[in-house]
Kinemage of the C-alpha trace (Angstrom):
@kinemage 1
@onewidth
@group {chain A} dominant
@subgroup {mainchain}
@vectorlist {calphas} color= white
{ca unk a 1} P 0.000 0.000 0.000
{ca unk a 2} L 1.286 3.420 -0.644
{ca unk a 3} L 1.815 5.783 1.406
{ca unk a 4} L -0.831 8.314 0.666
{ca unk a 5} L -3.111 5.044 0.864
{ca unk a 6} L -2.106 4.260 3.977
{ca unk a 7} L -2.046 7.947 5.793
{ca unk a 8} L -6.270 8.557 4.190
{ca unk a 9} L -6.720 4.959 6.281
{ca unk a 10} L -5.335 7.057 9.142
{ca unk a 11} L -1.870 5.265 9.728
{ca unk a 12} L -0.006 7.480 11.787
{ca unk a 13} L 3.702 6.673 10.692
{ca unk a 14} L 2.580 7.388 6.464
{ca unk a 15} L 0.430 10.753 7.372
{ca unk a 16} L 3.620 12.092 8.991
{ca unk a 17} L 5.861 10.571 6.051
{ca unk a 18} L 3.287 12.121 3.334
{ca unk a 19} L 3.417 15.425 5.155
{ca unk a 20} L 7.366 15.535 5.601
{ca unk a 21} L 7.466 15.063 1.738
{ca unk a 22} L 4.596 17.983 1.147
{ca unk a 23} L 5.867 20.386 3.891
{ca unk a 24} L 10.195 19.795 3.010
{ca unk a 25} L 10.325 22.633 1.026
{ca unk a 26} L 9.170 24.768 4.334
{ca unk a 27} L 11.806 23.496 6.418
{ca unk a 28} L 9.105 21.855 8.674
{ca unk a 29} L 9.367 18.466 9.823
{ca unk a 30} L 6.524 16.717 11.553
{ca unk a 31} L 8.085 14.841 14.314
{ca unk a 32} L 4.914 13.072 15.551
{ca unk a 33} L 1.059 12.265 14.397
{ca unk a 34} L -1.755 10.410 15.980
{ca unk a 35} L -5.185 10.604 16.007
{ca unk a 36} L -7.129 10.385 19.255
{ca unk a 37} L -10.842 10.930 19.214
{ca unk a 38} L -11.116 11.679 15.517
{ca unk a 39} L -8.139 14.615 15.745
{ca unk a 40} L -5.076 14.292 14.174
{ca unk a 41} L -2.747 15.571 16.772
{ca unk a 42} L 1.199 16.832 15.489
{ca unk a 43} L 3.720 17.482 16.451
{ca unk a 44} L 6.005 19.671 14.555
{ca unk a 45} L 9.786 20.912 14.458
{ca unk a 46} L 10.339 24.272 12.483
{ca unk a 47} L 13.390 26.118 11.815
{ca unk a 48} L 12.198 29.636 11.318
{ca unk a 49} L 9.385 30.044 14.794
{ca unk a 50} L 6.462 31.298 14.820
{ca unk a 51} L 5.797 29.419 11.950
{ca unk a 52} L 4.274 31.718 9.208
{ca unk a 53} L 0.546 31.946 8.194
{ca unk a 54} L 1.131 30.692 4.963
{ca unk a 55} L 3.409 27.661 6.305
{ca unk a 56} L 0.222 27.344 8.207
{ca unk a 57} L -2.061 27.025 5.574
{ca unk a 58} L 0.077 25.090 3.145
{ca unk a 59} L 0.107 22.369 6.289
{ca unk a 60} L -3.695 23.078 6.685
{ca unk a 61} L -4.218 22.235 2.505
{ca unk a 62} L -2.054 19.006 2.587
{ca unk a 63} L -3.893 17.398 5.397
{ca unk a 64} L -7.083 18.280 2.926
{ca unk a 65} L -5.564 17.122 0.049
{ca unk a 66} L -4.305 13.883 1.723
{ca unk a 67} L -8.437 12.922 3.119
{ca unk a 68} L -7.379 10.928 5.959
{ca unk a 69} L -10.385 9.060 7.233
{ca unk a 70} L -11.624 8.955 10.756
{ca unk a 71} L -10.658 12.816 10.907
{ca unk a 72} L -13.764 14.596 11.779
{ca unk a 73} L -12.599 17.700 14.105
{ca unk a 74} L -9.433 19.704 13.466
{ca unk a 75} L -5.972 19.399 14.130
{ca unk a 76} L -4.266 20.239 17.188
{ca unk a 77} L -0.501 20.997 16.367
{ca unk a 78} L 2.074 21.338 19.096
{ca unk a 79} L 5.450 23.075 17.479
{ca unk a 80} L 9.411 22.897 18.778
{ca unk a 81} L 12.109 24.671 17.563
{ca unk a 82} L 14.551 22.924 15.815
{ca unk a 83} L 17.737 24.031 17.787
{ca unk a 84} L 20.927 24.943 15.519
{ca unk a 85} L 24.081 23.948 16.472
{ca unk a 86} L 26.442 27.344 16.262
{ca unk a 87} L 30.382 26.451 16.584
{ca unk a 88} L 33.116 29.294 17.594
């Protein structure tokens, strides 16, 4: 099964693959995703924080696009700082 397939059946592990793939360009990585009473909860680790508005919607249209079943309320997103290493 693809992984698209597999992340509209609601498998955790391919909705946060699928989403890595659709959100790389942003420099967003989604570290985490579950669903627990029909939300999908994620966790997220962004470079650049706050995360923009339209990083926000572009994450907002590929959980659309993507139709995961069992999803009936929204999505709570919890979002970390990726820390950079800086060397002197």
């Amino acid at each position: 099964m693809s992984s698209v397939k597999a992340a509209r059946q609601g498998d955790s592990q391919a909705i946060a693959e699928v989403l890595n793939y659709l959100m790389k360009i942003e420099n967003i990585a989604v570290k985490k995703a579950y669903i627990q009473n029909n939300y999908l909860n994620l966790t997220l680790e962004a470079a650049q924080f706050p995360i923009s508005d339209s990083s926000i919607k572009r994450i907002y249209d590929a959980i659309k696009k993507i139709n995961i079943k069992y999803i009936q309320n929204w999505v709570l997103i919890k979002v970390l700082k990726k820390l950079q290493m800086l060397h002197y």
